[in-house]
N, C-alpha and C positions, 0 to 999 in steps of 0.2 A: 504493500500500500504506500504510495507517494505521499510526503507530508502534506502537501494541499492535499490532495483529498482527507485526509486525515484532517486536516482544521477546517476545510468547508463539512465534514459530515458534521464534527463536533459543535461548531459555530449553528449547527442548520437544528443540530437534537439540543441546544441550549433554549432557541430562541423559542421551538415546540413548547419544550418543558416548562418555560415561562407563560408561554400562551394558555400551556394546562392549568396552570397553578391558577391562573383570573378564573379558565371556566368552573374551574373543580372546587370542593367547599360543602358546608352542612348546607346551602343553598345553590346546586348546580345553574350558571345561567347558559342559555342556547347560547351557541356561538353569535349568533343575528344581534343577541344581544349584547354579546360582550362587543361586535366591532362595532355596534352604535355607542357604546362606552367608552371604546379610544376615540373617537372620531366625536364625541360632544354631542351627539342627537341622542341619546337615551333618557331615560327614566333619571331622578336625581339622586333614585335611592341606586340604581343599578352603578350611576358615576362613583357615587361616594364607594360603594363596594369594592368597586373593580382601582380606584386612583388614591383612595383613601388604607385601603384594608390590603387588600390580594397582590396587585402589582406592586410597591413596595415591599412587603413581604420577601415576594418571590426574589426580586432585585437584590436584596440584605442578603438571600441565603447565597444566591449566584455569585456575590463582590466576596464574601467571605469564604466563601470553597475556594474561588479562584485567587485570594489573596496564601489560603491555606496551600494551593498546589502546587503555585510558584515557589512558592518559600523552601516547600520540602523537597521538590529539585532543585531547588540552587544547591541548598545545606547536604541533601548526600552526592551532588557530586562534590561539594569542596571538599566533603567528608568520605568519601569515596564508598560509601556506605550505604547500603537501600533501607536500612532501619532506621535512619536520621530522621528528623521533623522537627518542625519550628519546637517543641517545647522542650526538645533535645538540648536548647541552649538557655532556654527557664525564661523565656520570654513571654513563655502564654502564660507562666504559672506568675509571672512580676503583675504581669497586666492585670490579669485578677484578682492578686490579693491586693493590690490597690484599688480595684473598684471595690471587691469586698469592705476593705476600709471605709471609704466612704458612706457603705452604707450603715457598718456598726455604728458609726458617730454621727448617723443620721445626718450626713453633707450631702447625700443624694437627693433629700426632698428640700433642698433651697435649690434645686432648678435642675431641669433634665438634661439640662447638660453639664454636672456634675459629674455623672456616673461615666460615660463616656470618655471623656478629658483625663478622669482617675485612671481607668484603662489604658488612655494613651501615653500618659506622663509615666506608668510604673514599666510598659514595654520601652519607651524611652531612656527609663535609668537601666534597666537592666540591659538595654542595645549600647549605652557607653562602654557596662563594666565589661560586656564581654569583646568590644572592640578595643578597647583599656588592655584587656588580655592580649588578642592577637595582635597588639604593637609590640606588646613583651614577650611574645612566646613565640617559637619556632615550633612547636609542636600542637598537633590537631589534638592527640590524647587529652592535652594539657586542657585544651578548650573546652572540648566534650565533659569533663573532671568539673572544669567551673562552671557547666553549666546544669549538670546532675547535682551539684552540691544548692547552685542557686534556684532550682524546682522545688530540692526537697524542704529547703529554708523556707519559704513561699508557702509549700504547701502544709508546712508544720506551723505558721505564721495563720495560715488561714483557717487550722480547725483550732489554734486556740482562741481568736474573733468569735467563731461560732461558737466556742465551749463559752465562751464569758458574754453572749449575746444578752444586751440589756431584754429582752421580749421575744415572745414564738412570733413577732409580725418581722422583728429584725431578721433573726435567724433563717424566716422563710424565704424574705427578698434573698439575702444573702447565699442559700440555698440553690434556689432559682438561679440566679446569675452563674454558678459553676456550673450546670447543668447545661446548660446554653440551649438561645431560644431565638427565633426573629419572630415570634411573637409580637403583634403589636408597633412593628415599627413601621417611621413613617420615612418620610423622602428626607426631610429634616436629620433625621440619626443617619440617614445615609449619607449627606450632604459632608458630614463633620468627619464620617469614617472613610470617605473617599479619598482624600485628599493624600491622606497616609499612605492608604493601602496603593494608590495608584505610583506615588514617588518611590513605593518602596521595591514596585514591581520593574517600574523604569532604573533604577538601579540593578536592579537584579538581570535585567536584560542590555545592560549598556556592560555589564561587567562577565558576559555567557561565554564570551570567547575563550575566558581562561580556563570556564569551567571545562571547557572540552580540553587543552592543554592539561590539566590537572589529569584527564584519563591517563597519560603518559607515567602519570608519578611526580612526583615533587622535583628530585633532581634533574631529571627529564623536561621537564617544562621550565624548569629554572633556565636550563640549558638552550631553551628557545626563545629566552628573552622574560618571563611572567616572574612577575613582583609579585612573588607572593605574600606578602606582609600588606599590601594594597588588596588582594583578592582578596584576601581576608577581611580586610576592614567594610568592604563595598560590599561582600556578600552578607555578614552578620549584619549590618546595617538594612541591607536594604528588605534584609527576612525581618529584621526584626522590628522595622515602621510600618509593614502588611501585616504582619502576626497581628502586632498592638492594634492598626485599624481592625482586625477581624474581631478581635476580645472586646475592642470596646463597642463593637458593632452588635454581634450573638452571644458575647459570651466566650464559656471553654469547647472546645472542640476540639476531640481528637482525632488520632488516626486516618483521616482525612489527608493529609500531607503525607504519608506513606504510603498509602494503597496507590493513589492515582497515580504516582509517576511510577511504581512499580510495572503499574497495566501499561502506561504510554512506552515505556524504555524499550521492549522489542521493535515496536511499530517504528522508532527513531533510531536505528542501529545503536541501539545504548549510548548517543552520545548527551548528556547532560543540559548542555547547551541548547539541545535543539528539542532538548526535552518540557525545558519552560514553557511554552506559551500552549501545547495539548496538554498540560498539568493542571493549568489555570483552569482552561476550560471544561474539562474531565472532571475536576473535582465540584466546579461551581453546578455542573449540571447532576452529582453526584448530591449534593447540597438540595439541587431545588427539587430535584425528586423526593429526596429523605422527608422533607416539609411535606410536598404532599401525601405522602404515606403517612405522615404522622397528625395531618386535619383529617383525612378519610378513618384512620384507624376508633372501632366504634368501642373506645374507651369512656369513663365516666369522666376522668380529669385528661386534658391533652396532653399525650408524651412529649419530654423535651426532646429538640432537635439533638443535642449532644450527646443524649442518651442513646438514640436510634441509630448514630453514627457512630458509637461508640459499639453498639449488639451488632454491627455488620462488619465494621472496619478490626475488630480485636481478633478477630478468626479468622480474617484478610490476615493479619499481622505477625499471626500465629504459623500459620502456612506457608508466608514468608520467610518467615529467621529459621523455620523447618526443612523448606525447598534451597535455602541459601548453605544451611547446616550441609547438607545431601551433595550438593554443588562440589560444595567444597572439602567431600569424604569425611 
């Protein structure tokens, strides 16, 4: 399969999956109706559904899969690794015990865009330390090391917030937000998460070249001219201003930056590089499907998105580091 065709199908099954997302719902609308809804001649209750509720929705989940798929192919090819992913370097787990925070001390309800900003400020400090890192360090080990230690710090940081939760109303927001959701959101939270996730991508694609050099090996590509001390900085960076927009966008979500580029990497002769941008779009569509399985699914409370990408992508993950084990005798 040639890369265009590979980004026209994926491009062509995104833009479906989003069209599903408006028709599909506790209230199915005919398609007649949904294109009288993009197109302003509809019902006001049908506009507000479809430009208020549904298409937002679907949008949030599509920016944040694909912010999540790019990231995890940059980081295992820097990492040379197919089990890498953005939180491999504790950047999803910074972003949310910083929203968490906000919402223990109750800073999320002086303004909705509190919560968001907390998100992106904690993938922020945590994209310094670990760029802070790879100026000092010659070794990938060493990175991987500080950023398993800065997950677990985070996520020992964030159940003791919940264990000392002033109220069951804190603890549930709180709750809720690790579980990850685009519930509810609107163009506005997309508006605030875009900006991140889109710089961090264009970083991530202005800096692709080296990732495919990195196939060769470190001394090898050194040997071709690649800064690696630069590759490093531009690829943690630019995972870790997309991760932060994602977290502050849905939340936590995993596994999602593993699977997809694991699927995309035969179809692009493994090279890393050219693996980014069917990652993006694999995982975003990957994202807006998960959402609609999870409005249609005929539960009492709706399941979170992170949960339902978490029950499909851990057995993806599992299969992987098994078939990689087997690989490699």
């Amino acid at each position: 399969m040639s890369e265009r065709l590979l980004l026209s199908g994926l491009v062509a099954a995104s833009v479906l999956a989003i069209f599903a997302a408006c028709l599909l719902g506790s209230t199915p609308l005919p398609p007649e109706r949904l294109l009288a809804a993009f197109m302003g001649g509809a019902e006001m209750g049908d506009r507000l559904v479809v430009w208020q509720i549904r298409l937002p929705r679907a949008i949030a989940a599509f920016i944040t899969g694909a912010a999540l798929g790019i990231s995890g192919a940059a980081l295992q090819g820097l990492l040379r690794n197919p089990l890498a992913e953005p939180g491999v370097l504790g950047v999803s787990a910074s972003a949310s015990l910083f929203a968490t925070f906000s919402l223990y001390y109750g800073l999320a309800a002086l303004s909705p865009w509190v919560l968001p900003l907390a998100a992106i400020a904690g993938a922020l400090a945590a994209t310094a330390l670990i760029a802070l890192a790879a100026i000092r360090t010659r070794s990938v080990v060493t990175l991987i090391l500080i950023g398993v230690g800065l997950s677990n710090f985070s996520g020992a940081a964030m159940s003791l917030l919940m264990n000392l939760a002033p109220n069951p109303f804190s603890l549930s927001d709180m709750i809720n937000w690790m579980l990850g959701s685009v519930a509810n959101r609107s163009f506005q939270e997309v508006g605030l998460a875009a900006p991140f996730i889109v710089a961090g991508s264009a970083i991530l694609l202005m800096s692709r070249r080296g990732l495919s050099a990195l196939t060769l090996g470190e001394e090898a590509a050194t040997g071709v001219g690649l800064n690696l001390r630069n590759q490093r900085i531009l690829t943690v960076l630019g995972a870790g201003l997309a991760t932060g927009g994602s977290v502050a966008l849905a939340g936590a979500i995993g596994f999602v930056g593993i699977v997809a580029p694991h699927i995309i990497r035969p179809f692009v002769k493994h090279d890393p590089a050219r693996s980014l941008i069917p990652s993006a779009l694999l995982a975003g569509l990957f994202l807006v499907l998960a959402d609609i399985g999870v409005r249609l699914l005929p539960t009492s409370n709706e399941l979170k998105l992170g949960v339902v990408a978490s029950l499909i992508g851990a057995p993806a993950f599992v299969w992987i580091a098994m078939r990689r084990r087997a690989l490699n005798g």
